[in-house]
N, C-alpha and C positions, 0 to 999 in steps of 0.2 A: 231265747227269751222273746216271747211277742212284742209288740209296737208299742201294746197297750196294756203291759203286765202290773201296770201300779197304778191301774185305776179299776175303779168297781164301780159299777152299773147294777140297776134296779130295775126289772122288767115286767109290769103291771099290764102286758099287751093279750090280746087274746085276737083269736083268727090269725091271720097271715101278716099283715105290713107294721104292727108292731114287732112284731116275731123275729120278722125280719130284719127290721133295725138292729133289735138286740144281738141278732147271731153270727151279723155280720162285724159287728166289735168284740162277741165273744171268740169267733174266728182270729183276730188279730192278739185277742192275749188277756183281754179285758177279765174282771170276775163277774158275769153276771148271774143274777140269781133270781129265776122267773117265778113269779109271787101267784098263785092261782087260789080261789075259795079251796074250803074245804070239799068240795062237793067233786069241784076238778072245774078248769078252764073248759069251755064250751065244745073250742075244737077236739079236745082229746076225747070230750064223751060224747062227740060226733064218730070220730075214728073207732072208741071201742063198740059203737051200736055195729060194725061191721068187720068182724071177726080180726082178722092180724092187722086190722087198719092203720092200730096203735102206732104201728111200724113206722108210720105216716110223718107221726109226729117228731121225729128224729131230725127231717128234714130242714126243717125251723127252728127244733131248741136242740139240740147238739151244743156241746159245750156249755152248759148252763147249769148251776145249781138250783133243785129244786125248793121251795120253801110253800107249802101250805097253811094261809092265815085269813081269819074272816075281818077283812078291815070295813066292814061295816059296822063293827062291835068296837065302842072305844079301847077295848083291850086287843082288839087285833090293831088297832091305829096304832096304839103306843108302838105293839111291836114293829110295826110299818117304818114310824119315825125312827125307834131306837135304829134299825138301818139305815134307815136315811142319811143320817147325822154323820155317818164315815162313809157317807156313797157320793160319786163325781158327777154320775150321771143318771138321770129317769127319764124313763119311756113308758106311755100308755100310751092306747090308741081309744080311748072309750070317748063316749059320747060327751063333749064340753058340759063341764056343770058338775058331772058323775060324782066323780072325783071330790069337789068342791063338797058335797052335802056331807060329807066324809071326814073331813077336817086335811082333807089332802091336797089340796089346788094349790099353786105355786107357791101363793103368799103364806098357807101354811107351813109349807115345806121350806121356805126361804128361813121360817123363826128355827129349823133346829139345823138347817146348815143353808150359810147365806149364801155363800159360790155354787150352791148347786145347778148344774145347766136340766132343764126340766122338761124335755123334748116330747109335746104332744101333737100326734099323729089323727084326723079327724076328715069327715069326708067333705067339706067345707070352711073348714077354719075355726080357729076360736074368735077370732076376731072378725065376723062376717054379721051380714044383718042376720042369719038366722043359724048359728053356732047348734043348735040343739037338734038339727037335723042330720037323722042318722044317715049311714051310708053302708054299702057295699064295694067291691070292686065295679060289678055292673054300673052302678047306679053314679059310679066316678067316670066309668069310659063312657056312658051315655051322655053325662052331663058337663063334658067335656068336649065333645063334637066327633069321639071317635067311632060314632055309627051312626054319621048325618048320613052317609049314602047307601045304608044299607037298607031302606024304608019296607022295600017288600020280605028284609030277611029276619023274623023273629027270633032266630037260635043266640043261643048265650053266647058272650065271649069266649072264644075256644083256650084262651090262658087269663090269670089273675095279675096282666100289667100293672092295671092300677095297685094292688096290695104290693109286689114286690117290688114295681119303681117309685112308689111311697114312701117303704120301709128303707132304699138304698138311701132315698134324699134324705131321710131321714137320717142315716148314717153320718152321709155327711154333712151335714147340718150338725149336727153334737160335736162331731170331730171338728169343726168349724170353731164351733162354739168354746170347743175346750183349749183352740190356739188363741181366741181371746183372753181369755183366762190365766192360760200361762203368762200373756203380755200384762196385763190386767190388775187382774185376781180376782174380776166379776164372774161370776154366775151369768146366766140369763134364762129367758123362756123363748123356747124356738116353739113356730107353732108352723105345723105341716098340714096343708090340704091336700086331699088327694085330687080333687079338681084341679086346685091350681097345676101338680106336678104334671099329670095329663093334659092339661091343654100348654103347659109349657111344651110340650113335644109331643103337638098336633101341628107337623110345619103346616099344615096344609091349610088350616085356618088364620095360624099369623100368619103365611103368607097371601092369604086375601085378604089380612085388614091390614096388613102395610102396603101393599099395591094401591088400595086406595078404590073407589071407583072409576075413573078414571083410567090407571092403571089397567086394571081388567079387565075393560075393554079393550083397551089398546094388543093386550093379550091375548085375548080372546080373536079376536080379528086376526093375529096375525095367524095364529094354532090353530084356527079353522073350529076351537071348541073352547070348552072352560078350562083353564089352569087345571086343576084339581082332578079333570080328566084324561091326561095324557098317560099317567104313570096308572093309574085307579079305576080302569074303566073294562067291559067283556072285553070289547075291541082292542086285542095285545097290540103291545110296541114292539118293532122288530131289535132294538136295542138295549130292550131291559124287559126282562119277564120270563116265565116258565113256557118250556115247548116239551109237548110229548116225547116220550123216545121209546123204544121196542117195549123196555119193561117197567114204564111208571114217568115221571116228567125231570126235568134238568130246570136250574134255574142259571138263566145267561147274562151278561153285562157285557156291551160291544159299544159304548159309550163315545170313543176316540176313534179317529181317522184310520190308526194304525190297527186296532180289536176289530173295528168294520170292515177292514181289508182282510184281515186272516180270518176271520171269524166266512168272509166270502169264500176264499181259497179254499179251506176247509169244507164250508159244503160243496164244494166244486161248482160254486158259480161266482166266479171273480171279476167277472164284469160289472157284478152287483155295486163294485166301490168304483166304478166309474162313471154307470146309469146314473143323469140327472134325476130319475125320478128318489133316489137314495143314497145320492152325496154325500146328504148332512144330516143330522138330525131333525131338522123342520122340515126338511122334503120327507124323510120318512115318518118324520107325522101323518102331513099330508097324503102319504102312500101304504101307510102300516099294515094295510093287509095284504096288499100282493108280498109285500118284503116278510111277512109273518109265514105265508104259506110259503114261500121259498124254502125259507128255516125249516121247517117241519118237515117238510118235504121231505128233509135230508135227513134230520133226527130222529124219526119215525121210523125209521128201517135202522137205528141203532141201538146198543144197549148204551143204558148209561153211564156205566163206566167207559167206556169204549169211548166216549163224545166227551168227557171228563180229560181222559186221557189225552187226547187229540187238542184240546183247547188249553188244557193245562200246560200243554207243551210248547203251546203262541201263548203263555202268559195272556189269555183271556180270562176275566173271572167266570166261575160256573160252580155249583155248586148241586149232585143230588138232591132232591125234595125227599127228606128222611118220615119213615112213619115212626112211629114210637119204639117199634121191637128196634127195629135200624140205626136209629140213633143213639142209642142205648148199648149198641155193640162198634159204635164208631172208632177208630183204631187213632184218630187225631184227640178225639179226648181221653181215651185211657193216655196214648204217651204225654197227654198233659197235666194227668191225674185228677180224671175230674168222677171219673169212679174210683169211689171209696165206702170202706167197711167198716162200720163198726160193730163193738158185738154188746147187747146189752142183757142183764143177766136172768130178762125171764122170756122177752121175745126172741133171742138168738142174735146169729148173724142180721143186718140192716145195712142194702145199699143205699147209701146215699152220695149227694153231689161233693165233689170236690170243690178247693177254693180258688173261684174266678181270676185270681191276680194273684200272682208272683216276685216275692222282692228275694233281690238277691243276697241282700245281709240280712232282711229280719224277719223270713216268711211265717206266716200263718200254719197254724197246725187243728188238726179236727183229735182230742182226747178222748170223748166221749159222746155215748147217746143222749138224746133225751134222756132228762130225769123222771124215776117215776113220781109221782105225784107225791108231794111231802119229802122226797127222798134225802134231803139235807136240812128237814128241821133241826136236828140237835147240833151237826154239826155248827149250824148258822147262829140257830142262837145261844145255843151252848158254847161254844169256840170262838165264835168272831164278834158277838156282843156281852158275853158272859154272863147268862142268866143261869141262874143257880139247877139242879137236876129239881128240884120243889116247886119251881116256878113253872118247868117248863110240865112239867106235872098236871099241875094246878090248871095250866093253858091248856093240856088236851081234858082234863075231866071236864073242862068248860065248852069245850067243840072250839077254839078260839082256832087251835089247829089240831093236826090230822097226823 
């Protein structure tokens, strides 16, 4: 039995960091049941403009019941609410306000169930001077400082951080929410920015506004450059960063006294851990690229496992730099179960990712694909709200649903 088998979740999210809130409490046991218009949620008729795309969609709503409802139409409201009224938890991610001209914003949702935790997800805030401004994942990593130093480089984020470290805070932020509750018996409104979530984990800007100016000078002067520069910069660190090796690059960590010294032997030059110019970590600041081409030197005439091998063996951390096909056949996450299959009954087989964390008495289990669009109307409101077969009739000769 999941963690979270006797609660039911509501998921009005579209794109990826609501999605992901939801999937990740549907993962643990939760009931969620992803609500999309009749027409279909945005991302799926993204995915079907490109042929098995759909397949896509599994990713983010696996485990989820589907439910097709126009709640812009007072009668797709009702049915909205008639859910609501037995559900612990909601999730949207749509633009502040949205919701609100709808009869669905918190405060309506409080009148047909008062405990409700009502967790909205937004690129900004709802509680910000300007709530009504949309977002992207880009438009949350930009505006967060995680591409202050990329000024000459215009290409997109190569992953969607902001959407799925969003949609985790988001996670737990409800599950937060819902241990107040059990203390409690309140409800509340969690409200998620993605801004906020990204510059919470941009050390590299808290760490320049808690240094202070002061500070970073003081820093600066000692480093011979900016803070922000040592770990972030072309000019590699000989202690932390990627070195070529015969067939693609290795990622190294030689941090401590003891990794400096094997991390030396290993390339066969062990005097490196006694030259002042590479004692310590601030001499190899100040030195980083004789100590860089050293490395290389060595790793460059090896394959990468071969130097995996060898450094795994002194406990130095290292790690191949994987491309897509590579990773995806890594033998550390299959034994961790992180590829999985499921089959759904008009796309087929669908790999998708397994679940990140592991408990030992109450793990998470993956049942099913994405729903297809509608695919549990009757169920949902026939079965778990009890509307009659005439009503639910009545709702599709209406387009209310699908």
């Amino acid at each position: 039995m999941g963690i979270l088998n006797q609660y039911r979740v509501v998921d009005m999210a579209q794109f990826i960091a609501g999605s992901r809130c939801t999937q990740i409490l549907g993962d643990m046991g939760a009931q969620v049941v992803h609500v999309e218009p009749p027409e279909g949620e945005i991302l799926r008729l993204i995915f079907r403009l490109v042929g098995s795309g759909e397949k896509n969609y599994s990713i983010l709503n696996r485990n989820k019941y589907g439910l097709s409802v126009d709640w812009r139409r007072p009668e797709g409201q009702k049915v909205i609410k008639d859910l609501l009224a037995g559900t612990d938890i909601f999730v949207h991610n749509l633009i502040p306000g949205n919701l609100e001209k709808y009869g669905l914003g918190y405060e309506d949702v409080r009148r047909v169930k008062k405990d409700i935790i009502y967790v909205a997800i937004s690129g900004f805030g709802t509680r910000s001077p300007h709530p009504e401004r949309a977002a992207f994942d880009i438009i949350a990593q930009a505006t967060s400082g995680q591409f202050w130093k990329d000024l000459e480089n215009l290409a997109p984020p190569t992953n969607h951080w902001a959407d799925f470290m969003s949609g985790a805070y988001g996670a737990l932020s409800a599950l937060l929410a819902l241990i107040h509750r059990l203390h409690t018996g309140q409800g509340q409104f969690v409200d998620v920015s993605m801004q906020d979530v990204l510059y919470f984990n941009n050390y590299r800007a808290m760490a320049n506004k808690a240094l202070g100016q002061t500070g970073r000078a003081d820093l600066e002067k000692t480093l011979g450059r900016r803070p922000e520069d040592v770990l972030n910069s072309p000019d590699r660190m000989p202690f932390y960063g990627f070195f070529k090796s015969a067939d693609g690059k290795v990622a190294i960590v030689a941090m401590t006294p003891r990794q400096w010294k094997d991390l030396s032997a290993i390339c066969e030059r062990p005097e490196l851990a006694t030259d002042h110019r590479f004692s310590n970590i601030l001499a190899q600041i100040h030195h980083h690229q004789e100590a860089v081409d050293i490395i290389e030197e060595w790793t460059a005439k090896h394959p990468s496992k071969e130097i995996l091998d060898l450094l795994e063996n002194k406990k130095i951390p290292c790690g191949i730099a994987y491309g897509i096909e590579e990773v995806n056949r890594d033998a550390n996450l299959e034994a961790r179960g992180m590829f999985h299959t499921v089959q759904h009954k008009t796309l087929g087989p669908i790999e998708i990712p397994g679940i990140p964390y592991q408990f030992s008495e109450s793990p998470g289990t993956i049942s099913r694909p994405a729903p297809d669009l509608g695919e549990h109307n009757r169920e949902i409101l026939g079965g778990w709200l009890g509307y009659s077969a005439e009503e639910m009739k009545r709702l599709e000769d209406d387009g209310i649903i699908r």
